[in-house]
C-alpha positions as a Python dict, from the first residue, in 0.01 Angstrom:
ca = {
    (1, 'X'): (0, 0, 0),
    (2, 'X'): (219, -108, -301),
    (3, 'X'): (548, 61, -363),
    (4, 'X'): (668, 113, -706),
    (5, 'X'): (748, -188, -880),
    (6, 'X'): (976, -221, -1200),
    (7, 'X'): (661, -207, -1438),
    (8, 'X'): (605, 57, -1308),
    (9, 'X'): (907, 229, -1318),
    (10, 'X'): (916, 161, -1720),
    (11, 'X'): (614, 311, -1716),
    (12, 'X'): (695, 657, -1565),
    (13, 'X'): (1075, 679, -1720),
    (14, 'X'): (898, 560, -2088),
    (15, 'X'): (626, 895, -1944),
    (16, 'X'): (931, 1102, -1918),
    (17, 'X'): (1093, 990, -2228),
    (18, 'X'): (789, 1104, -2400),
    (19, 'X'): (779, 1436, -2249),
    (20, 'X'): (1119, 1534, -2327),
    (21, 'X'): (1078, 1393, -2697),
    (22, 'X'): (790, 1579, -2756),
    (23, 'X'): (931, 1925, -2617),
    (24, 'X'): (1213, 1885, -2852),
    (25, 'X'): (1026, 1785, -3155),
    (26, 'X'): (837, 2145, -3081),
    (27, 'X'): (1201, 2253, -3066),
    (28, 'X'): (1272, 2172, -3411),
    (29, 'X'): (960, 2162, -3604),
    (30, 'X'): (1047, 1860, -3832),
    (31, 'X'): (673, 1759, -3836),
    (32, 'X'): (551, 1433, -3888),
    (33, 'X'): (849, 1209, -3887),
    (34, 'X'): (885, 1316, -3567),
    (35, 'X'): (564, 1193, -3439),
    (36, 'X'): (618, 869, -3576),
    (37, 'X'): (951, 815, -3466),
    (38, 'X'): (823, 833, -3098),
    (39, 'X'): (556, 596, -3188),
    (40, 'X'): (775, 353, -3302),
    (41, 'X'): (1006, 337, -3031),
    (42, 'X'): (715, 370, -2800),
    (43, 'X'): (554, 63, -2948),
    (44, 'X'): (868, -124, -2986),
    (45, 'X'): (1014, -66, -2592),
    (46, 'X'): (603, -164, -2465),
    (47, 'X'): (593, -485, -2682),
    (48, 'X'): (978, -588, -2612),
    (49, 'X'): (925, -525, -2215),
    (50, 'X'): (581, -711, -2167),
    (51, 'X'): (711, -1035, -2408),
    (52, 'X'): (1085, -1041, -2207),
    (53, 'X'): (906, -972, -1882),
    (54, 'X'): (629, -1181, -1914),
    (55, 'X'): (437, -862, -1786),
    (56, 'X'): (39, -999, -1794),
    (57, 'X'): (-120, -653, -1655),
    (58, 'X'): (110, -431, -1823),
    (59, 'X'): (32, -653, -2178),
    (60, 'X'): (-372, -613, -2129),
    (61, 'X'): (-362, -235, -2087),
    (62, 'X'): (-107, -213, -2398),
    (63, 'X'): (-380, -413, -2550),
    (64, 'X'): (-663, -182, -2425),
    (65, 'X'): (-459, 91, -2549),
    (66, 'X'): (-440, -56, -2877),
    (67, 'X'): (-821, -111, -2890),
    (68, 'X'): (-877, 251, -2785),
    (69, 'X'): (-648, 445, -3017),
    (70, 'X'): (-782, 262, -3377),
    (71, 'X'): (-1123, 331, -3203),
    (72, 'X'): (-1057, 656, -3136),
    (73, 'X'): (-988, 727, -3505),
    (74, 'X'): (-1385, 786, -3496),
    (75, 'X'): (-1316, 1038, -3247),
    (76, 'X'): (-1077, 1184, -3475),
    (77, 'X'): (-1248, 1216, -3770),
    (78, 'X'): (-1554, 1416, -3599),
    (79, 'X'): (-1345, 1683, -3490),
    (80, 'X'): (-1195, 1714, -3845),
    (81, 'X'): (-1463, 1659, -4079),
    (82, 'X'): (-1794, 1782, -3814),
    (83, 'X'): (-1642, 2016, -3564),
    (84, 'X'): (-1356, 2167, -3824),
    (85, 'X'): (-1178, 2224, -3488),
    (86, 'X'): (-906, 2011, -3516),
    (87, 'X'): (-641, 2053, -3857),
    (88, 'X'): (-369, 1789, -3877),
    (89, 'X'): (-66, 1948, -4081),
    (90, 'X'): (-19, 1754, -4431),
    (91, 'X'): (228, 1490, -4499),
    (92, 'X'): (261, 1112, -4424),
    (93, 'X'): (-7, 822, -4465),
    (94, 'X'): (-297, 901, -4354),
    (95, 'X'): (-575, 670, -4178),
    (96, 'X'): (-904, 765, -4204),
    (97, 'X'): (-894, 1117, -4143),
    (98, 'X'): (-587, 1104, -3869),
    (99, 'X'): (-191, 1060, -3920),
    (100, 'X'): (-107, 665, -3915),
    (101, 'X'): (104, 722, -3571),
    (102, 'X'): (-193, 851, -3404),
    (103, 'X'): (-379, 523, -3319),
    (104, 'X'): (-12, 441, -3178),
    (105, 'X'): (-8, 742, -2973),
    (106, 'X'): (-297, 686, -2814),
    (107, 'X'): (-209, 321, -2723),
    (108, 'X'): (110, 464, -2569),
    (109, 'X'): (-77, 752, -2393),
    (110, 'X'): (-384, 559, -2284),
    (111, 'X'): (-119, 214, -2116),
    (112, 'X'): (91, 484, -1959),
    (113, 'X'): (-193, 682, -1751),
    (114, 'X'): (-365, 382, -1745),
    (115, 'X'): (-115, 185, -1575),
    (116, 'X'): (-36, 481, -1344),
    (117, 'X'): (-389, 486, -1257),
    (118, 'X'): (-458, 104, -1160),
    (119, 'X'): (-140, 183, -934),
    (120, 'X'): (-279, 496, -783),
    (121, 'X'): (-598, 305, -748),
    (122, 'X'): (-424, 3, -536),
    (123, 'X'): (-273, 264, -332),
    (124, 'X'): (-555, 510, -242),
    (125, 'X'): (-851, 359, -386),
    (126, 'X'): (-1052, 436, -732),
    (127, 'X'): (-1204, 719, -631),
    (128, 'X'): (-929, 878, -547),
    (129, 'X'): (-701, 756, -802),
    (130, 'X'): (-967, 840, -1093),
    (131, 'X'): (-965, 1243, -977),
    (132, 'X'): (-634, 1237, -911),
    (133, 'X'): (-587, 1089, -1308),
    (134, 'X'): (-842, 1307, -1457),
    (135, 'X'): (-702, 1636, -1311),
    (136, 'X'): (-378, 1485, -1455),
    (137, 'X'): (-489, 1481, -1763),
    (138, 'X'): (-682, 1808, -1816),
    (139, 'X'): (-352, 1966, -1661),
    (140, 'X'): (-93, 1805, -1863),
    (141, 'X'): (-297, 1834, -2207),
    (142, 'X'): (-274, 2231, -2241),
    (143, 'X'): (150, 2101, -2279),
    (144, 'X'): (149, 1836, -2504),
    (145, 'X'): (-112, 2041, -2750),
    (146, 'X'): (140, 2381, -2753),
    (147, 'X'): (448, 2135, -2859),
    (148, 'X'): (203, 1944, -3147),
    (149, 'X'): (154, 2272, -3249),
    (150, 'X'): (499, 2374, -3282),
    (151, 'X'): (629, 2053, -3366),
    (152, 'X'): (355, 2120, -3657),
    (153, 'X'): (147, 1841, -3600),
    (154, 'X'): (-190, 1957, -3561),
    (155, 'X'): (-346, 2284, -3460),
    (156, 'X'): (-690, 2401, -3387),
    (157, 'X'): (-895, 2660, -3441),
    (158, 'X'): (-1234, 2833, -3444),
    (159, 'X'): (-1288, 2763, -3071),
    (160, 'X'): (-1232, 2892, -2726),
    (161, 'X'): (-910, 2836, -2595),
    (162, 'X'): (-653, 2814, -2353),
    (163, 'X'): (-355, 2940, -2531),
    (164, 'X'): (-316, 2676, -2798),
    (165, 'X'): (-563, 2458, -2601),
    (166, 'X'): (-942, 2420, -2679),
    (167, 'X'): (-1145, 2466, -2328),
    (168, 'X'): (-1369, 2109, -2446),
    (169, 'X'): (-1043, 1957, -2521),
    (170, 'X'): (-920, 2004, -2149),
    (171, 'X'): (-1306, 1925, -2065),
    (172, 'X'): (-1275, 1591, -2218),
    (173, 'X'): (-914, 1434, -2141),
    (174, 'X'): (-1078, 1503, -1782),
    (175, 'X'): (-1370, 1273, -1875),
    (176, 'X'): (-1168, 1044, -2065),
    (177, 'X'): (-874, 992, -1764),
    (178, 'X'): (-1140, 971, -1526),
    (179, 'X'): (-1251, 658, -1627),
    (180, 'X'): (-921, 486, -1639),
    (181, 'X'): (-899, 352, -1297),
    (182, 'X'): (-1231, 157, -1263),
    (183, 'X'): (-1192, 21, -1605),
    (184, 'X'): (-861, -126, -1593),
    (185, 'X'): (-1007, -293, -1269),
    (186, 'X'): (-1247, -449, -1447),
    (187, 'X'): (-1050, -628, -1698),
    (188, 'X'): (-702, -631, -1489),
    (189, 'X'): (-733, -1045, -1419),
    (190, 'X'): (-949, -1151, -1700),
    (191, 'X'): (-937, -1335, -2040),
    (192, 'X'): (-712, -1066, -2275),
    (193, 'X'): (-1033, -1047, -2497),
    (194, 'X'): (-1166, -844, -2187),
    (195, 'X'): (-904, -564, -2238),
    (196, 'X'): (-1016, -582, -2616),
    (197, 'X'): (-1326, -507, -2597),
    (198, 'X'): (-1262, -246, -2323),
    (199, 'X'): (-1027, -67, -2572),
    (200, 'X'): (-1311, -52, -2783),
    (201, 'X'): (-1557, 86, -2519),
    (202, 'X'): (-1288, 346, -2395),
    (203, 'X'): (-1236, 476, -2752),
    (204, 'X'): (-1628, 522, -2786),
    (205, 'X'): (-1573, 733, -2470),
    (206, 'X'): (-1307, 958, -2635),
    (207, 'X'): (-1542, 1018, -2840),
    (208, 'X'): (-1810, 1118, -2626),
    (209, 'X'): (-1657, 1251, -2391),
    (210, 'X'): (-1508, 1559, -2676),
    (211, 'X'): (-1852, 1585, -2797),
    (212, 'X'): (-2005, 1622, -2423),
    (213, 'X'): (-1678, 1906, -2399),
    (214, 'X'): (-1755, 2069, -2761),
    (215, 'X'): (-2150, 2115, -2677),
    (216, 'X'): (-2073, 2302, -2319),
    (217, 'X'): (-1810, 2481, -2430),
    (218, 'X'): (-1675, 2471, -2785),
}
């Protein structure tokens, strides 16, 4: 079983970083030069430590991640423009129908569980690792979606919630975490195309996975 390894310690203090960025941006309440702040440095530190590292596996999920959050932007704009669920809060450049730092977020967000996951899934096995990941997610999301709010940089409304939380959001960042370990195995020692196309694939899956969540309980 595979103890933590310096990747992987980058990934969980850059987790933490996060965490403690976003709590005091919901502190403060600056809005959306906030969020993009964190996405730059976020982007910067990944891209700096995989080039000076020569980090391969830690490179393709970044990659995936970058795949997933443009793709995601699809995602996005159904819960905005069909669903009327989700609100972002005015100001910045826009893409699509979502803030520009929130394909970046989800690159960050999607390499760091992902990468947590493939390590969970050497240690106990996929199964294991992809519950363990999924209940991650649907328990951590109810947190980061009270300090958006605050931080005012999107709210929702017109749905069942948990506090600030819609119930199909916490529904689907279960589905979408779940399938994190088995598909970083599947591209983890391939051509870098691979994790391309799996970004791709995994940001289709955002998007049904929310609109699985929204019809059963939104």
């Amino acid at each position: 079983m595979p103890s933590p390894t310096n990747p992987t310690r980058f990934v969980l203090l850059t987790l933490l970083f996060v965490l403690a960025w976003n709590f005091t941006s919901s502190l403060v309440g600056w809005g959306w030069p906030t969020a993009t702040v964190i996405a730059v440095i976020m982007t910067s530190s990944y891209t700096w430590y995989v080039w000076w590292h020569h980090e391969a596996l830690l490179g393709r999920i970044l990659l995936f991640g970058l795949a997933t959050g443009w793709t995601e932007l699809l995602a996005d704009r159904w819960l905005v423009d069909v669903t009327t669920t989700l609100v972002y809060l005015p100001g910045g450049p826009f893409v699509v129908r979502s803030p520009l730092y929130m394909p970046f977020a989800w690159m960050i967000v999607t390499t760091q569980l992902g990468y947590i996951s493939w390590w969970m899934g050497k240690r106990w096995g996929i199964p294991a690792a992809s519950l363990l990941i999924a209940l991650f997610g649907a328990v951590n999301i109810p947190l980061y979606e009270q300090w958006a709010k605050n931080a005012e940089w999107w709210y929702y409304r017109a749905t069942p919630m948990l506090g600030n939380t819609p119930w199909y959001i916490i529904g689907g960042e279960f589905l979408i975490a779940l399938s994190l370990p088995a598909t970083i195995a599947l591209f983890e020692k391939r051509h870098w195309s691979v994790s391309i196309g799996a970004g791709i694939c995994q940001g289709l899956w955002i998007w049904v996975s929310y609109f699985i969540a929204f019809r059963l309980v939104g």
